[in-house]
C-alpha positions, 0 to 999 in steps of 0.5 A: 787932234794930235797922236803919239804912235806907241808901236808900228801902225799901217796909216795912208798905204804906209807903215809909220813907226812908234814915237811919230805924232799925227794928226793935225799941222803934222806930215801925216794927217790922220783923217778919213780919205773918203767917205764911207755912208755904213758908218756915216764918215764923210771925208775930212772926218777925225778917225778913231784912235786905237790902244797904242796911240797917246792923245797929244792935246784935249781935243785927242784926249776927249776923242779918247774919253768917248771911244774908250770911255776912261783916261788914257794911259800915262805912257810918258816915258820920261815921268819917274816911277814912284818908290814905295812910301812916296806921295802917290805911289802905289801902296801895298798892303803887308809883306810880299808874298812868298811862293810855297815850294812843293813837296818833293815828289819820290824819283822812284818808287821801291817795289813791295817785294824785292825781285827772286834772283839766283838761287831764290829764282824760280826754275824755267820751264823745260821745252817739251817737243812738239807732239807729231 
């Protein structure tokens, strides 16, 4: 089995960067160091892909099919992307959407009645001194 790693991932005390294959008749084989008797792996034992890998031959990809259950992604970043109308590709169903603006929100809001000013204002109480 052979992997493409899609990001960073921490294998054999090392961290190996996105674009390195592993696996078998690579530098960085990609099998268990020892046996675990919990989940009765023994040492030598293919071990399980994860999200970001890309299986490289049938035997990944049937190892993909039985840990996740569906065809792995296509992350071949050379394939072209298919333009709308072309064989294959992606139909869309009647026009793009267009986003409703919302209505304008009132920045502030006048007062019922206008504020007495000047001569209109009410007169201040008067002071009274304190009763001793």
């Amino acid at each position: 089995m052979k992997w493409r790693l899609e990001s960073p991932h921490h294998i054999d005390e090392q961290v190996l960067e996105a674009g390195t294959l592993i696996g078998d008749d690579t530098a960085h084989p990609y099998r268990a160091p020892k046996d675990d008797p919990k989940i009765k792996r023994k040492a030598g034992d293919h071990l399980p892909p994860s999200t970001n890998m890309t299986p490289m031959d049938e035997e990944a990809r049937a190892a993909w099919r039985k840990h996740f259950g569906d065809e792995p992604l296509n992350r071949d970043p050379f394939r072209s992307v298919p333009l709308t109308g072309a064989e294959g590709a992606p139909m869309v169903k009647g026009p793009a959407a267009q986003p409703q603006p919302e209505p304008p929100k009132p920045v502030n809001q006048p007062p019922s009645a206008p504020p007495k000013t000047g001569i209109l204002a009410e007169a201040p109480k008067p002071a009274t001194a304190p009763k001793v």
